[in-house]
N, C-alpha and C positions, 0 to 999 in steps of 0.2 A: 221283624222283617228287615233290619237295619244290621242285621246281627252279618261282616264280611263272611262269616265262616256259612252262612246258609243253613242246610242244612244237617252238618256235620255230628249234632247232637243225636239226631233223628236214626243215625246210622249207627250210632254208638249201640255194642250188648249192653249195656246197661241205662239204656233211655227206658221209660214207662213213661207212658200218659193213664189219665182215665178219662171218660163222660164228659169232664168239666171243661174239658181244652180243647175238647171239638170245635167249638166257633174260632180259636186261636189258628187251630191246624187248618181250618179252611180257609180262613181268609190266607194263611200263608199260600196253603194251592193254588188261590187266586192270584194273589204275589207271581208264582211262582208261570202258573200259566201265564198272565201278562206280561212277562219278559220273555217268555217263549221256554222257560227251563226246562225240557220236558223230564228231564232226569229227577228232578226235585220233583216234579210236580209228582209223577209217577210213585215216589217216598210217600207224598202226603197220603194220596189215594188210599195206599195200604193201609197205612196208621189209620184212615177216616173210617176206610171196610174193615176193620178190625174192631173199632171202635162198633161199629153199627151191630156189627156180628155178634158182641160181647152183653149190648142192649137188648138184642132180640131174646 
């Protein structure tokens, strides 16, 4: 969350997460919501819903 670039990686074709980064990725939405970002936050979301999607 320290990272200047945000979330730059996140938008990358070639980003993957799995299952294990979930608590990673939300607290950054949380990050991201508490500075108002709604643009980043909106990134996290998906990757979170996707994540969830992938679990079900």
């Amino acid at each position: 969350m320290d990272c200047v670039y945000e979330a730059i990686c996140e938008t990358s074709t070639f980003f993957q997460t799995s299952i294990a980064f979930r608590s990673t990725l939300l607290a950054q939405r949380h990050d991201a919501c508490a500075k108002g970002r709604t643009r980043r936050a909106d990134i996290y979301d998906k990757l979170l819903t996707g994540l969830d999607d992938e679990a079900s």
